[in-house]
N, C-alpha and C positions, 0 to 999 in steps of 0.2 A: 606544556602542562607539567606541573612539579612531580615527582616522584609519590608525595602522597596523597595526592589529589589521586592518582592512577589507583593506590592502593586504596582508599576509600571508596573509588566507583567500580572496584573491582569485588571489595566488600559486600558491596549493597545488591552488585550483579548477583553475586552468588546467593547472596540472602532470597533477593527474587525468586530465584529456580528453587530452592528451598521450598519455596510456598511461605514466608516467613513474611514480605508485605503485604498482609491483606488489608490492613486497615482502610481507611475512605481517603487517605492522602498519604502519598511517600514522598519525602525530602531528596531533592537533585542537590549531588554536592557540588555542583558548577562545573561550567568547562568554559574557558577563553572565551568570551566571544560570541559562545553560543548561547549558555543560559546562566542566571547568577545561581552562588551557593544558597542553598535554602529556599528555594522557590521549591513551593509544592504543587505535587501534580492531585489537583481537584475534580472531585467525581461531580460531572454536570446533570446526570440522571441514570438510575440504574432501573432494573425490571424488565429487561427486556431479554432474548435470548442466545443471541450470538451476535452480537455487533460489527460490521463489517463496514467497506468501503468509501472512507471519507472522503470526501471532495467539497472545497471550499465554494458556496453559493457566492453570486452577484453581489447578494446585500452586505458580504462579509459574513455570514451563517455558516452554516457546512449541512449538506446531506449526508446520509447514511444508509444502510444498508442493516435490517436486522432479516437474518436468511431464513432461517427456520419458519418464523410466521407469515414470510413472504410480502414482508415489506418495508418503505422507502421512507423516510423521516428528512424531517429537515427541522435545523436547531437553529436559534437566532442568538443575536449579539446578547439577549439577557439572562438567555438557559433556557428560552422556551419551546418545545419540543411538539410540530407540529407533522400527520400524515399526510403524506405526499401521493402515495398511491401504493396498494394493496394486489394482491395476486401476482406478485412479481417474477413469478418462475423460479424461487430461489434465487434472487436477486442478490449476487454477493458484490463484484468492484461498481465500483460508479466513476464517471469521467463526464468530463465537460466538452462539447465538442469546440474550436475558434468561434463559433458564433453564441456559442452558451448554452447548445442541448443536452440534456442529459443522455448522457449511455448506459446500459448497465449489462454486465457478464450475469446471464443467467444460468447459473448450472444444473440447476435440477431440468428446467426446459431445452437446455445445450442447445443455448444462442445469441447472439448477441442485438439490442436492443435499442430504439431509439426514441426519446419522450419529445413531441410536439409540443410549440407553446398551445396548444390546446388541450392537451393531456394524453392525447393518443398515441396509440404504441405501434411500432414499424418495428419488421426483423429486418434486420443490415445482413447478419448471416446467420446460418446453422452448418455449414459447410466448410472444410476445408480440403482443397484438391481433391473432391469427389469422394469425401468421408465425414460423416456424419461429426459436428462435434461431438464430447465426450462428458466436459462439467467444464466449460468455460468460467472463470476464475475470477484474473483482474485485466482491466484496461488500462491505454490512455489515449488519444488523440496527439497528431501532430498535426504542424502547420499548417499540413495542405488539407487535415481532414480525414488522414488514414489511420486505421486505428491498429494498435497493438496489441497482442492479447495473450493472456497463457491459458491452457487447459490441459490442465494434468490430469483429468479424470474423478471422478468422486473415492473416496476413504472407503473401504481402507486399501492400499496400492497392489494392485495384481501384479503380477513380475511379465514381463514380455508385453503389457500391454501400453499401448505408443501412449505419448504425452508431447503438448507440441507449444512453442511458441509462433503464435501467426501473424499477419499482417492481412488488414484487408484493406486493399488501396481506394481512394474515393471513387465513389463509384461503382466499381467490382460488385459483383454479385458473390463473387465465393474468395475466402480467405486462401493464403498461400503460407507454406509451412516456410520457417526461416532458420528454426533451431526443434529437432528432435530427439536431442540427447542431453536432456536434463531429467532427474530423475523424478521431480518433481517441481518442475517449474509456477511459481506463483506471482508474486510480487514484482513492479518495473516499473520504469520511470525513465526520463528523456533527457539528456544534459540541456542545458538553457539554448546550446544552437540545436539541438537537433541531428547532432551527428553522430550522437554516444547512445544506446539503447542498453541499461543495466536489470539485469534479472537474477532475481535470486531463487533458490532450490532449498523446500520449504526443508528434507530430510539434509543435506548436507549442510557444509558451512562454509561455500563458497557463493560468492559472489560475481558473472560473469558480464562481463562489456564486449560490446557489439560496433563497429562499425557500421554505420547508417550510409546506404548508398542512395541516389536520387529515387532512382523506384521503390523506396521504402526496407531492400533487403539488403542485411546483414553480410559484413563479412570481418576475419580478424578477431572471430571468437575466442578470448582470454579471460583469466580470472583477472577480478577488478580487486578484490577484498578479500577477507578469512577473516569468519565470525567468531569472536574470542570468547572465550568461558563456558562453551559448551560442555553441560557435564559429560564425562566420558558413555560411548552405550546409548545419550539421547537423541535424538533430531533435535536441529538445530529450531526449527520452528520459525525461522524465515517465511514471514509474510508480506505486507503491506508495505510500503517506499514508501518515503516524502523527497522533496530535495528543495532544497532551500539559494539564497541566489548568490551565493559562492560555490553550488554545487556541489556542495558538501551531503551527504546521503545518509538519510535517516531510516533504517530499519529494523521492522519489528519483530523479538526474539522469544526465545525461553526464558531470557533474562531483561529484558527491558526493551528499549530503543539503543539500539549500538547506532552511534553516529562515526561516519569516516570522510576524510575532504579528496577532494577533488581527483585526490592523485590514489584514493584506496587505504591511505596510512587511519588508523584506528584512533579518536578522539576521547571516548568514553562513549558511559551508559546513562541511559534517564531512568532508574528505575519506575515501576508501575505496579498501581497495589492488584491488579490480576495479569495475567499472561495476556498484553497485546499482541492484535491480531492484524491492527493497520493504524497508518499516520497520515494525516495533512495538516499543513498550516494552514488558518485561515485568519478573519476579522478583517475589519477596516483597510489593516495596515500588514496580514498576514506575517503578524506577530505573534499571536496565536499558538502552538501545538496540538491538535484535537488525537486523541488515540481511542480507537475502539478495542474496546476488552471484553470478552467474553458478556457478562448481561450489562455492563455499563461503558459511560461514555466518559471520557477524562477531559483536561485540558490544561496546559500549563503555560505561563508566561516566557515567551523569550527574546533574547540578545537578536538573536539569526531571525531575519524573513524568511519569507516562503519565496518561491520563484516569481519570478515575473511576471505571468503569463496567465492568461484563461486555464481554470483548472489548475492539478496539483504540477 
C-alpha cells in the first residue's frame, strides 16, 4: 500500500471518530485487493435501534440482530428486510451452526440459544463451570459443532467482576472457561482451519490469538494485532469480526472497520457513516460487506470474499 493511500485512510479513520461521516454513504479509498477506491459503503435500512450480529444466511441474505427491541431480522439479496423472530432475550451475536441453525448470545436472558428449522428455541447453555452466565455477547461455531463465546457482562463495567471467554463443546450441558483475563472480551472468529481462535477487547486495542487444541481449549495466548488510531483517553470499541478467505480480519471500531492479514500487520480502514458495531460478508458469492451500525444496516462491495465456510 503506497504511503498515501495510508494517509488518506488514516484521514478519513480520524474523520470517523470525529463524528464528521454521518452522511447515508462514506467513500473507501481502496486497499489492494481488498476493496476499490471510491466504493461506497450504502445504507440498506435504517430505524431500527442498535443493530448487531451479522451472519450471512443460506440464500446469500444475512440475519441480524436489533437488541434493544429484542429481535432477529433477515435481509435479502434486494434490501428486503424481513422478522425472523421476536422476544429474543436481547439477542445480540448470531452464528450458524455446520448444519445451518441459527444461534444467538442472549444477553439480557444470559444464555445461549438455538433456532430449529421449526422456529423453536432450545437453551444450549446459561452456565459456565457452575456460574451463571453474565450478558453473553458473540458466537461462532466450529467444525465439530462447538461453540465459542464471550461474555463480558452488560455496561457499564464493574471492576473485579469476572468476564469470560467460553467454549461449550457438542453436547456438554455447561460451558468451560478458556480465557478470563480480558477486560472486555467481545468480538471472534476462527482462522479458516480451525486452529487460531481471535478475540478482541472491546475497551483496549489489542487484539488476542489462541491456540485451538482438539478438545476445543486454547493455549499460547498472544496479541494478534494493535488497533491503530485510537483517540488517546478512548476505548478502542472493538466489536464484531468478519474474516475473509486469505484470513485477513476485519474489525469493527471507533473508527471504521480496521482490516489486518493473516500475520496481524494493519491494511487499512473502511470508513462508516456511524460507529460500527459488527461485520460479515455475505451474498451469493460472499462478496458482500454487511456492517451493523447503531440504527442502520450498511453494505459495501468488495475485492476480498468472505470465508469459506457455513456462517461468518
Amino acid at each position: 500500500m503506497s504511503t498515501l493511500t495510508r494517509v488518506w485512510i488514516g484521514l478519513c479513520a480520524a474523520a470517523c471518530a470525529a463524528g464528521l461521516a454521518g452522511a447515508a454513504g462514506a467513500q473507501s479509498p481502496g486497499i489492494v485487493g481488498i476493496i476499490a477506491p471510491e466504493v461506497v459503503v450504502e445504507l440498506v435500512k435504517e430505524g431500527f435501534v442498535f443493530t448487531e450480529g451479522p451472519v450471512p444466511a443460506e440464500d446469500g441474505g444475512l440475519y441480524f440482530s436489533d437488541i434493544r427491541p429484542n429481535r432477529t431480522y433477515h435481509v435479502d439479496l434486494a434490501g428486503k428486510v424481513t422478522l425472523v423472530r421476536e422476544a429474543t432475550g436481547g439477542g445480540n451475536g448470531l452464528a450458524l451452526t455446520p448444519a445451518g441453525e441459527l444461534l444467538t448470545a442472549e444477553g439480557e436472558a444470559k444464555r445461549i440459544t438455538w433456532r430449529g428449522t421449526d422456529g423453536g428455541i432450545s437453551v444450549l447453555a446459561d452456565r459456565i463451570e457452575d456460574n451463571p452466565l453474565i450478558a453473553p455477547n458473540d458466537l461462532i461455531a466450529d467444525a465439530k459443532g462447538g461453540i465459542y463465546f464471550t461474555d463480558p457482562g452488560p455496561r457499564p463495567v464493574v471492576p473485579g467482576r469476572p468476564t469470560y471467554v467460553g467454549y461449550l463443546a457438542p453436547g456438554a450441558k455447561q460451558a468451560i472457561i478458556i480465557d478470563g483475563g480480558i477486560a472486555r472480551p467481545n468480538g471472534l472468529t476462527l482462522m479458516h482451519d480451525g486452529k487460531t481462535l481471535i478475540v478482541d477487547d472491546t475497551i483496549g486495542s489489542e487484539i488476542f490469538a489462541y491456540d485451538v487444541q482438539d478438545d476445543g481449549r486454547v493455549v499460547n495466548k498472544r496479541v494478534f494485532a494493535r488497533l491503530r488510531d485510537i483517540p488517546e483517553g478512548k476505548e478502542s470499541g472493538a466489536d464484531g469480526l468478519a474474516i475473509d478467505d486469505a484470513d485477513r480480519i476485519y474489525v469493527s471500531t471507533i473508527t471504521g472497520i480496521q482490516i489486518f492479514d493473516a500475520k496481524g500487520e494493519y491494511l487499512g480502514t473502511i470508513p462508516v457513516p456511524r460507529q460500527p458495531a459488527n461485520v460479515a460478508f455475505a451474498g451469493p458469492d460472499k462478496q458482500t460487506l454487511y456492517i451493523t451500525a447503531r440504527e442502520g444496516v450498511y453494505r459495501v462491495q468488495m475485492l476480498a470474499r468472505g470465508a469459506n465456510r457455513v456462517g461468518k
